[in-house]
C-alpha positions as CSV (number, residue, x, y, z in Angstrom):
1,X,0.0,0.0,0.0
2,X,1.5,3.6,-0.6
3,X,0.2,5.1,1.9
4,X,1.5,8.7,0.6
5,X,4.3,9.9,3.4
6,X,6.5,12.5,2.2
7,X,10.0,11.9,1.8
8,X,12.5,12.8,4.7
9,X,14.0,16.0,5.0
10,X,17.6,16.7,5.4
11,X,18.1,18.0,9.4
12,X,21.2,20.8,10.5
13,X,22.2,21.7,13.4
14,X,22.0,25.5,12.2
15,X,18.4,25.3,11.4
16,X,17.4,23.4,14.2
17,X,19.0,25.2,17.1
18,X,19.5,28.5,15.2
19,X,23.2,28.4,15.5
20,X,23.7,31.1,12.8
21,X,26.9,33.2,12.0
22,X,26.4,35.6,14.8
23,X,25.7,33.2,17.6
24,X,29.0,30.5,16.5
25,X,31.2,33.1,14.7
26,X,34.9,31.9,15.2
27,X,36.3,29.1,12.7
28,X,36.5,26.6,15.8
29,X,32.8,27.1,16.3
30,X,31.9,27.0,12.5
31,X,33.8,23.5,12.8
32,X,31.8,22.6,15.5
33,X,29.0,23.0,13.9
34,X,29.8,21.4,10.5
35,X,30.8,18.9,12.1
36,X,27.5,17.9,13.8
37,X,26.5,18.5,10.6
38,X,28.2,15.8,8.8
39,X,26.7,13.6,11.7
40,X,23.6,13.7,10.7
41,X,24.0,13.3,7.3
42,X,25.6,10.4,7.9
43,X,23.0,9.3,10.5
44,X,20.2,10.3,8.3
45,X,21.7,8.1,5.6
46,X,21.4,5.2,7.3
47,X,18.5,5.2,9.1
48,X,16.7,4.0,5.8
49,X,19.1,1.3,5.2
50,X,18.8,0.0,8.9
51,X,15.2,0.0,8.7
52,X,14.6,-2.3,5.4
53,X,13.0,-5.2,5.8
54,X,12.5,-8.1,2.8
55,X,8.8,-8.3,4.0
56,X,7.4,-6.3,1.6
57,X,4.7,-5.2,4.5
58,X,7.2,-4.7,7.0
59,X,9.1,-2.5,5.2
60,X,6.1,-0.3,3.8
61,X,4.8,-0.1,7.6
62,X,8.3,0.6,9.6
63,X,9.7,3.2,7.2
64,X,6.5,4.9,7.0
65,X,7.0,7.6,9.9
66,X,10.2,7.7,9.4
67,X,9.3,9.2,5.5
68,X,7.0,11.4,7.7
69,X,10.3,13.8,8.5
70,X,10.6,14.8,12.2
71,X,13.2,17.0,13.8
72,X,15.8,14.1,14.4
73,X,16.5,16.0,18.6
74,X,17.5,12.8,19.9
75,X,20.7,12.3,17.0
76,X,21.1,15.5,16.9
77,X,21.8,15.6,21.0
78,X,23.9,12.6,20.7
79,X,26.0,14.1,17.9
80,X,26.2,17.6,19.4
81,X,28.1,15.9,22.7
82,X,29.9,13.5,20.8
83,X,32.2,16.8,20.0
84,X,33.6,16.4,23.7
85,X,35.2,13.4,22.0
86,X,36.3,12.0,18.9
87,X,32.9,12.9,17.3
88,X,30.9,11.2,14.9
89,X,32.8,7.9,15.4
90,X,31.1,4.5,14.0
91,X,29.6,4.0,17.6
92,X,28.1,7.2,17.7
93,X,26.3,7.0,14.5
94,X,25.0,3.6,15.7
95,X,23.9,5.1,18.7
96,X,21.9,8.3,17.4
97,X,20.2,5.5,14.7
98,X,19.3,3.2,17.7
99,X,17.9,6.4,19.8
100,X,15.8,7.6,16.9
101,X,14.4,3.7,15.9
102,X,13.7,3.5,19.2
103,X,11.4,7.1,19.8
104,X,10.0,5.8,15.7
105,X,8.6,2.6,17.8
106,X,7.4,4.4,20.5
107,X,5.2,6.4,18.5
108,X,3.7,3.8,16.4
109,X,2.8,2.4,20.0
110,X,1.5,5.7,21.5
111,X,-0.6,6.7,18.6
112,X,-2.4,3.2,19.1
113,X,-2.5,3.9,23.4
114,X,-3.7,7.5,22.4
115,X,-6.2,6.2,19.4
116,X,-4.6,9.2,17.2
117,X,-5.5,9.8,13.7
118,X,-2.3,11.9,12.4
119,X,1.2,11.8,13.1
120,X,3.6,14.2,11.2
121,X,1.5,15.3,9.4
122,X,0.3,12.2,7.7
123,X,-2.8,9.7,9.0
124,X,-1.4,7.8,12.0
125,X,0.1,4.1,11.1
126,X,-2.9,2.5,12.9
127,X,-5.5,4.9,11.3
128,X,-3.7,3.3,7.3
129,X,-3.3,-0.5,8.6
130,X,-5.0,-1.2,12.2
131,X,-4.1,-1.3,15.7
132,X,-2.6,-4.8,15.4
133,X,-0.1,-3.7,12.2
134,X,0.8,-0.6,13.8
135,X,1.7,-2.5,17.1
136,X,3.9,-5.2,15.3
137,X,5.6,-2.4,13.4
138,X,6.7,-0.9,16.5
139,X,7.5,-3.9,17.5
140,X,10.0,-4.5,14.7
141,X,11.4,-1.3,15.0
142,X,12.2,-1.7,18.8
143,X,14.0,-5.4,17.4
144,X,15.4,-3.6,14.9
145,X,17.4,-0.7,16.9
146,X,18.2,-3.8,19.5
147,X,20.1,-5.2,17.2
148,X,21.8,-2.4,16.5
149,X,22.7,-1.9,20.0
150,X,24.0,-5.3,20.3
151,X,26.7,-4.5,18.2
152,X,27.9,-2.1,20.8
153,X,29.2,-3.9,23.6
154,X,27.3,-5.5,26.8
155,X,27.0,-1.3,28.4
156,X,24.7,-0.6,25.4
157,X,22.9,-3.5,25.7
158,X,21.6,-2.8,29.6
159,X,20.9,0.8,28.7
160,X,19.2,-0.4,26.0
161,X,16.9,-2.5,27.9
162,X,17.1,-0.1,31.1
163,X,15.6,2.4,28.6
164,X,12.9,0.6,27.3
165,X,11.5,-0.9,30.4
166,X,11.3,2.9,31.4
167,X,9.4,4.0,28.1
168,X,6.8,0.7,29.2
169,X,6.1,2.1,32.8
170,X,5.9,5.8,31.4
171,X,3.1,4.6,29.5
172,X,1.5,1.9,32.2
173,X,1.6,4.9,34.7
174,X,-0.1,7.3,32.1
175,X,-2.3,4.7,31.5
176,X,-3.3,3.7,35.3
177,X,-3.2,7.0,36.2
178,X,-2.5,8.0,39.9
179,X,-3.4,5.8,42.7
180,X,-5.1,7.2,46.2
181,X,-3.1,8.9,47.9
182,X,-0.1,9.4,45.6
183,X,0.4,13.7,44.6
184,X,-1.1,13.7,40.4
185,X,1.2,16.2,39.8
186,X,4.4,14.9,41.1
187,X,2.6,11.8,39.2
188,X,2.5,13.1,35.7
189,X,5.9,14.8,36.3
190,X,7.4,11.1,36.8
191,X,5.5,10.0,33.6
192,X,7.1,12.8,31.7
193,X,10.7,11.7,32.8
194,X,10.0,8.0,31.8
195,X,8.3,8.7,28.3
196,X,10.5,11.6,26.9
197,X,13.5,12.1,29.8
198,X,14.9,8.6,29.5
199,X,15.0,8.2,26.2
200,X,16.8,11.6,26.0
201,X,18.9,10.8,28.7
202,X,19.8,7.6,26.9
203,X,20.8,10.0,23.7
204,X,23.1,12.3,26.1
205,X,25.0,9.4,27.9
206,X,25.6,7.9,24.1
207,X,27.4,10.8,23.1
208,X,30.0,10.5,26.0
209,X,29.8,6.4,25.9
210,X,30.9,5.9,22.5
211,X,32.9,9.1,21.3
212,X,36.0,8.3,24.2
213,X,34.9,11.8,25.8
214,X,35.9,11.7,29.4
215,X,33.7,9.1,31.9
216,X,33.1,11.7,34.1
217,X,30.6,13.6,31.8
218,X,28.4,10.9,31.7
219,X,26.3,12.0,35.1
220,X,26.3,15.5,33.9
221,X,25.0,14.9,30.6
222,X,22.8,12.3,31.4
223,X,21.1,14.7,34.2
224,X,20.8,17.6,31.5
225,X,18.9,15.1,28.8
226,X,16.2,14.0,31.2
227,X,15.4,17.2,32.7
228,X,15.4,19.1,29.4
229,X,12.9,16.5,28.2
230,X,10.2,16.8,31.1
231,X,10.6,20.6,30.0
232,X,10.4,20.0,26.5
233,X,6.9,18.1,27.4
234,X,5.4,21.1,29.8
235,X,6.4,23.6,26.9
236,X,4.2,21.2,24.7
237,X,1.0,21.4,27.2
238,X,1.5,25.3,27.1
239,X,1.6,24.6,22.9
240,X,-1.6,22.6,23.1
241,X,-3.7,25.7,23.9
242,X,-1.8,28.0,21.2
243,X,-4.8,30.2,18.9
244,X,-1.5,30.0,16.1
245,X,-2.9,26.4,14.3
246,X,-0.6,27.2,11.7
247,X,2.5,26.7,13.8
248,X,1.3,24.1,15.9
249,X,-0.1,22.3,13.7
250,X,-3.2,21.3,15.2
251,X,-6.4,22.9,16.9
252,X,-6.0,24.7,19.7
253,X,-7.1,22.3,22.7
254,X,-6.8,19.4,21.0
255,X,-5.3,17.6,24.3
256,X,-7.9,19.6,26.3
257,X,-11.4,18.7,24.7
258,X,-9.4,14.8,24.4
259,X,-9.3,14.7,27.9
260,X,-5.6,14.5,28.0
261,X,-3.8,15.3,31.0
262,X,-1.7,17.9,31.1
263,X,-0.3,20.2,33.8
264,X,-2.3,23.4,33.1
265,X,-4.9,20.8,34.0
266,X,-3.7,19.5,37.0
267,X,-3.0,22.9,38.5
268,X,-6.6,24.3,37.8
269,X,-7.7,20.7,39.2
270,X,-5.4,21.9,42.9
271,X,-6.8,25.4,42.3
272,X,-10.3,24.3,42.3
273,X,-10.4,23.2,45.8
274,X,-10.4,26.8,47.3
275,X,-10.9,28.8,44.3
276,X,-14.5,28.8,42.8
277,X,-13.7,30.7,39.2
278,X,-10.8,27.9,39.1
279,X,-13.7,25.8,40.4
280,X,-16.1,27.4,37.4
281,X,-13.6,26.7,34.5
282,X,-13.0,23.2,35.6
283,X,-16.6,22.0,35.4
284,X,-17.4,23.4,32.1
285,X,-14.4,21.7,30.7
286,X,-15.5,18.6,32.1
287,X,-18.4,19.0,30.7
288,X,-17.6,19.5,27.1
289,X,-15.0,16.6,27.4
290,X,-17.9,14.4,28.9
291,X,-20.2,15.5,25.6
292,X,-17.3,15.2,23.5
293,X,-16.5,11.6,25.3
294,X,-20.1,10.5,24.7
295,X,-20.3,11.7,20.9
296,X,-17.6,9.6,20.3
297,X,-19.1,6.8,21.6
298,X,-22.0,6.7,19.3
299,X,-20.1,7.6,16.8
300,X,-17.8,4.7,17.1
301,X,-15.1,6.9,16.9
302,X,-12.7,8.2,19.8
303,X,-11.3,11.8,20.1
304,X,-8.1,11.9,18.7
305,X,-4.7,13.7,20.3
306,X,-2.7,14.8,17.3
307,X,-5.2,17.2,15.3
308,X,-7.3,14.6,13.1
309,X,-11.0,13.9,13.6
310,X,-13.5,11.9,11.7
311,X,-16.5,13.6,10.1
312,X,-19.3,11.8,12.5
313,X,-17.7,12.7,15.4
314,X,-16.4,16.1,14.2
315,X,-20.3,16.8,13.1
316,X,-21.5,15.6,16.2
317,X,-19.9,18.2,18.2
318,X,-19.7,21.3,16.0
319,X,-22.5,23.1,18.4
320,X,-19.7,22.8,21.1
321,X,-17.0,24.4,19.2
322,X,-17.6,28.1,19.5
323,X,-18.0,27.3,23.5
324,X,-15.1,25.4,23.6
325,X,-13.1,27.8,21.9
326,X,-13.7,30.5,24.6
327,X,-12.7,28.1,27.0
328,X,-9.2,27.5,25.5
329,X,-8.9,31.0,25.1
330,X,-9.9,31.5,29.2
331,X,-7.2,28.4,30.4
332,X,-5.0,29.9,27.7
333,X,-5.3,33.4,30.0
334,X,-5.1,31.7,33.7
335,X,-2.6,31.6,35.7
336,X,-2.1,28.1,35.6
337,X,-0.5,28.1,31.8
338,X,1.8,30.8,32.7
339,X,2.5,28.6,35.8
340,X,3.2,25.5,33.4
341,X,5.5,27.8,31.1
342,X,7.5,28.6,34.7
343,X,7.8,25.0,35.3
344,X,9.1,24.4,32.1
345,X,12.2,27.1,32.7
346,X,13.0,25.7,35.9
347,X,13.3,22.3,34.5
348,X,15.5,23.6,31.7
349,X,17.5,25.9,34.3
350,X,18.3,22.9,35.9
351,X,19.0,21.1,33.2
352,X,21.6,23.6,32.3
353,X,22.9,23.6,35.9
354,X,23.9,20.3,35.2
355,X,26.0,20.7,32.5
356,X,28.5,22.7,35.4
357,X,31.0,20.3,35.2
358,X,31.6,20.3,31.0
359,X,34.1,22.5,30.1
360,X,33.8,25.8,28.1
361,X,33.3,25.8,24.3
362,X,30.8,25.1,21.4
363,X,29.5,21.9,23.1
364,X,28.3,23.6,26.2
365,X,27.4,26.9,24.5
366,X,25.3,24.7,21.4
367,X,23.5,22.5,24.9
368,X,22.7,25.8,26.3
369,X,20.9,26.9,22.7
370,X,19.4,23.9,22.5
371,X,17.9,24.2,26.2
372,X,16.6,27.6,25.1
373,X,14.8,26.2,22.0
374,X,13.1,23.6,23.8
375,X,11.2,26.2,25.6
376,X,11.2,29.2,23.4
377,X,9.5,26.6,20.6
378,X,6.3,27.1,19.5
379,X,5.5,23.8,18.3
């Protein structure tokens, strides 16, 4: 089946971080740079060839996101620290392929958990072949950068597997939810860290495991990648409520009329106890994501977290869009979203006050950049 992805894009360093003339302006920087560069050609090159299966569906199914482009932060991390070493050794090029199969697997399996009808861009793998394909083509991918891994010693392996049993609990403990008694805030913040922080983490500690940088920056770096990716997913529940579609990409409170949780949510839930407008907002959310909820129910059709919606259930809540709308626009305006956008600087700040221990130079300045576009993005 061509299921009509567009073909991958070529990634930089420049453009993704904005590292232009003025910011890296001496020749050692401009180096630097085209050197990370040359990494990711090299990585994007192979990506293709590591994922090409004989099986004719196989192949169509697993290189199908990939096709779909995607901004490559993962390799792009690994590459960008790999500079404390020998750069983009064999080993590192590997790694950053691993990292990225692994993160394309992951989303096959979330847009399945999430019943999502776009990805990229493009109509979710599950929404072109079913739930079962898209689950085995995750599956294969998550073989796939295994084996890649093996080929990198018995340290690559364990995080490998350390990694992935974190990405399962992530979602289990999305799924679950909170049990009585435990804080849902410090909740969803640990679901963050396992679901995007590990697997960032894992992309950090690669560029220091196989470049020969020096063991000790392994802590440091490993520290910075999780923390920057629990901001990196805050900044994206501050995006979700965004009246700028053409940026983001999708409606604005796509996540919020899902049902989602995110952590403008959870602070209007704390608020709520002793504040009645906070209170006010709350139940009138609720009760659009109930209708919604129960739309999709008749319609045999379930609300969707990446921007896509069918026609039956679209039609059957069209009278609740100009409401709903207003509501986005009031969370959008409350404290709590400027709260979340906080949060997300903090978790950045202390991602950069981790980095402490690297020394001086393009590396560290380029981390620091690419902190600052994590939460300056806007989508």
């Amino acid at each position: 089946m061509n299921a009509g992805a567009p073909p991958a894009q070529r990634n930089s360093l420049g453009r993704s971080l904005g590292l232009g003339e003025k910011l890296f302006a001496t020749p050692t920087e401009r180096r630097f740079v085209a050197a990370v560069d040359d990494g990711l050609e090299l990585v994007e090159e192979g990506l293709l060839r590591e994922i090409a299966f004989a099986d004719d569906i196989a192949d169509a199914t697993t290189r199908y996101l990939l096709a779909a482009g995607g901004k490559r932060v993962r390799p792009t991390l690994t590459l960008l620290i790999a500079q404390l070493g020998d750069g983009a050794t064999p080993g590192i090029v590997a790694s950053a392929q691993a990292t990225e199969i692994t993160h394309l697997a992951s989303l096959y399996h979330d847009d399945v958990m999430d019943e999502a009808q776009m990805r990229r861009g493009v109509p979710s793998a599950q929404t072109v072949w079913g739930n079962n394909v898209a689950i085995l083509a995750g599956d294969l991918l998550f073989a796939r950068a295994s084996t890649i891994v093996s080929g990198l010693g018995q340290e690559a392996i364990l995080l490998q597997a350390e990694t992935f049993e974190r990405l399962c609990l992530g979602q289990l403990h999305e799924t679950v939810g909170p049990r009585e008694g435990d804080d849902p805030i410090a909740h969803y913040i640990d679901v963050l860290a396992d679901k995007t922080g590990s697997l960032i983490s894992t992309a950090a500690r690669a560029g220091v495991m196989f470049s020969g940088a020096p063991r000790e920056y392994l802590a440091p770096v490993a520290e910075f990648g999780e923390k920057i990716g629990i901001a990196f997913q805050l900044i994206d529940d501050v995006i979700d409520l965004s009246d700028q579609p053409a940026e983001t990409g999708k409606k604005a409170g796509t996540d919020l009329r899902a049902g989602v949780v995110t952590l403008p949510v959870l602070y209007l839930r704390q608020l709520a106890q002793t504040d009645l407008e906070a209170s006010s907002l709350l139940s009138e959310i609720d009760r659009i994501v109930d209708a919604t909820r129960a739309a999709a129910q008749r319609s045999g059709v379930e609300p969707t977290t990446e921007g896509g919606s069918s026609a039956p259930l679209a039609d059957a809540t069209a009278h609740l869009d100009d409401e709903f709308a207003d509501l986005v626009r009031r969370v959008r305006e409350h404290e709590v979203t400027e709260r979340t956008r906080v949060e997300a600087h903090r978790w950045a700040r202390e991602a950069l006050d981790a980095l402490a221990p690297l020394p001086d130079g393009p590396v560290k300045k380029a981390l620091t950049r690419f902190a600052d576009r994590v939460v300056e993005r806007s989508a």
